[in-house]
C-alpha positions as CSV (number, residue, x, y, z in Angstrom):
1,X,101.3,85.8,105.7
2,X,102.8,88.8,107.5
3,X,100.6,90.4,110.1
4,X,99.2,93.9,109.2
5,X,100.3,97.0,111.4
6,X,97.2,98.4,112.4
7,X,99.6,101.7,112.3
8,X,100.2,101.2,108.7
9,X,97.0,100.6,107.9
10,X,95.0,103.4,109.4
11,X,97.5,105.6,107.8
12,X,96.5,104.4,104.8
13,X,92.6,104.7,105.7
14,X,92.9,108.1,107.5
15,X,89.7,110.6,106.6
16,X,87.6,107.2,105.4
17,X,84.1,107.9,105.9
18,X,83.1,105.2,108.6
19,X,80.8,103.3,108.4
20,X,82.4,101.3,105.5
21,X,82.2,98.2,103.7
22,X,85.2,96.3,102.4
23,X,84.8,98.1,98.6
24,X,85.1,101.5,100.2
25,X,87.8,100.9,102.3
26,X,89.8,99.1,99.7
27,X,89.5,101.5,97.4
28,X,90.5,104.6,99.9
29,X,93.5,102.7,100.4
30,X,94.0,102.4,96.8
31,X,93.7,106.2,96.9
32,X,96.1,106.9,99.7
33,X,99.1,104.4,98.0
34,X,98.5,101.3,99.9
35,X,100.7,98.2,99.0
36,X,99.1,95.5,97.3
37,X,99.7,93.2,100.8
38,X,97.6,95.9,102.6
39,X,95.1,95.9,99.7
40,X,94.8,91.6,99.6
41,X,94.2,91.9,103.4
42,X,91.5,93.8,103.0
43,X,90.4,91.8,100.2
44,X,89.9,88.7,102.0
45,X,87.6,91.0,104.7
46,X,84.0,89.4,104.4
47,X,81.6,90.5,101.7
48,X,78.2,92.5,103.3
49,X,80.1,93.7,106.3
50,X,80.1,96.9,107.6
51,X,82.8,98.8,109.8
52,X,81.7,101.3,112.0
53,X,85.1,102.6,113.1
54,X,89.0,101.9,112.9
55,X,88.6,99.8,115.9
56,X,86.2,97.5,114.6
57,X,87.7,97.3,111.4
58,X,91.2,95.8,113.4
59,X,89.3,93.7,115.5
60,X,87.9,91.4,111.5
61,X,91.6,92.1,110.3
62,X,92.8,90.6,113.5
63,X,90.3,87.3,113.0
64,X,91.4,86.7,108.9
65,X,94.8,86.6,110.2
């Protein structure tokens, strides 16, 4: 699996409302054109979990990787 750009992907979640869980996230992505490898990464983020800002949400991509 190729390694996300956190870059790439905060473009794609810029203006999410943090905090987040996985659903809103992936589905703001899905809203701002995210490829479907961005979208399957953040699929595989854990269910119940909740982000309370870009850098936290890097750090639990960073650990599925």
């Amino acid at each position: 699996m190729t390694r996300a750009n956190p870059v790439e992907l905060q473009k794609h979640l810029k203006g999410v409302d943090y905090p987040a869980d996985k659903h809103e996230l992936i589905q703001h992505a899905q809203q701002q054109g995210a490829d479907r490898e961005l979208i399957s990464l953040l699929e595989q983020l854990p269910e119940g979990e909740e982000y309370e800002n870009p850098a936290d949400l890097n750090k639990a991509i960073g650990e599925i990787q």
